[in-house]
C-alpha positions as CSV (number, residue, x, y, z in Angstrom):
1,X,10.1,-31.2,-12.6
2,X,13.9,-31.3,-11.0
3,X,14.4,-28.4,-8.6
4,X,16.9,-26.2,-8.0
5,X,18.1,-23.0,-5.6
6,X,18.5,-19.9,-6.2
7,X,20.1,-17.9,-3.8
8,X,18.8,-14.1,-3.3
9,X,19.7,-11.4,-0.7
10,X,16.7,-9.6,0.6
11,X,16.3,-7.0,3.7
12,X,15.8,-9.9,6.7
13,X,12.9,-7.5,7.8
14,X,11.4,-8.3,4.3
15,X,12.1,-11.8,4.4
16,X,10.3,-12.7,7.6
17,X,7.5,-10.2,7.0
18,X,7.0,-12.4,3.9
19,X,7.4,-15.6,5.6
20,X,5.0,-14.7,8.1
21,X,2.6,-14.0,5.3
22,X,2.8,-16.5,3.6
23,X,2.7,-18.7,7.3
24,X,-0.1,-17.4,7.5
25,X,-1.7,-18.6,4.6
26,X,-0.4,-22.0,4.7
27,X,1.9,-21.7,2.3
28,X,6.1,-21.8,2.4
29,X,7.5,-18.9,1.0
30,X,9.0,-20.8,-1.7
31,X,5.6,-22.0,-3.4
32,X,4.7,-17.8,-3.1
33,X,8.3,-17.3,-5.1
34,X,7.5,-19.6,-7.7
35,X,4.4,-18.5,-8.4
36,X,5.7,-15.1,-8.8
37,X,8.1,-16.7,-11.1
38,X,5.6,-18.8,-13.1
39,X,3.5,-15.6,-13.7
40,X,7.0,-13.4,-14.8
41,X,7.4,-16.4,-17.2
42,X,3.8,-16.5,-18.1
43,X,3.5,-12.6,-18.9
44,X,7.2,-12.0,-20.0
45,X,6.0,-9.1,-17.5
46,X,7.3,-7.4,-14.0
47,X,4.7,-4.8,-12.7
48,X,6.4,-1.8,-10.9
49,X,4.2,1.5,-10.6
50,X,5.6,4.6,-9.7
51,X,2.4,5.5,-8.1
52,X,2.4,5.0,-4.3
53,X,-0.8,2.7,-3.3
54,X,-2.8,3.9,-0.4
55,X,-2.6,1.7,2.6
56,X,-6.2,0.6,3.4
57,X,-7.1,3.2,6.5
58,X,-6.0,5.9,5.0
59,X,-8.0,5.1,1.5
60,X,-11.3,4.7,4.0
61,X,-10.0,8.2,5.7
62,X,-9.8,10.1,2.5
63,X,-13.1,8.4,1.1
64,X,-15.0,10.1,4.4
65,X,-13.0,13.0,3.8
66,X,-14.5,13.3,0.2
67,X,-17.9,12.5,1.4
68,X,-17.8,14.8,4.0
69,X,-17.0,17.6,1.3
70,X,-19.7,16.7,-1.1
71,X,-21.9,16.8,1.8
72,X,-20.6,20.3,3.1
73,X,-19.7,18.7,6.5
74,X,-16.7,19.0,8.3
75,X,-15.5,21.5,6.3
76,X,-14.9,26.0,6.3
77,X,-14.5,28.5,4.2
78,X,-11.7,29.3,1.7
79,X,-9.2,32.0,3.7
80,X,-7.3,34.9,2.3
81,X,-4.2,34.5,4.3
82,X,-2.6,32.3,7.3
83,X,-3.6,35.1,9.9
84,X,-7.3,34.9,8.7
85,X,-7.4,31.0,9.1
86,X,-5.4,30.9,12.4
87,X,-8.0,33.5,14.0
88,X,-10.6,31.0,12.4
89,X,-9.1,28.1,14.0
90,X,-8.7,30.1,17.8
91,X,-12.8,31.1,17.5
């Protein structure tokens, strides 16, 4: 199939970030466009989510958080007011 260039103007902190990427897994960043392309074309579908993902550590963080919790660790009690739960915190 001929080729052709399409020229795009990204953030230069995104465009090395993804050229590192894909460096790193032996690929050109042209052949990770394309594919992103092919599966647009494919779908007839873009994928945007308003809901933020959680970055990998803080997912782990909040999953120990919540086991903590169900395991009544790490946690106190419910307070009435800020004064209440400061004087907790100084004990």
């Amino acid at each position: 199939m001929p080729k052709t260039v399409i020229n795009i103007k990204v953030d230069k902190e995104v465009k090395e970030k993804a050229r590192t990427l894909a460096e790193a897994l032996g690929l050109p960043l042209s052949t990770i466009v394309n594919a992103n392309l092919k599966e647009f074309i494919r779908s007839g579908e873009a994928t945007f989510s308003i809901e933020p993902k959680l970055r990998p550590k803080v997912w782990e963080e909040l999953k120990k958080a919540s086991a903590d919790y169900q395991g009544k660790k790490n946690i106190s009690r419910a307070f009435v007011n800020v004064n209440e739960a400061l004087d907790y915190l100084n004990k």
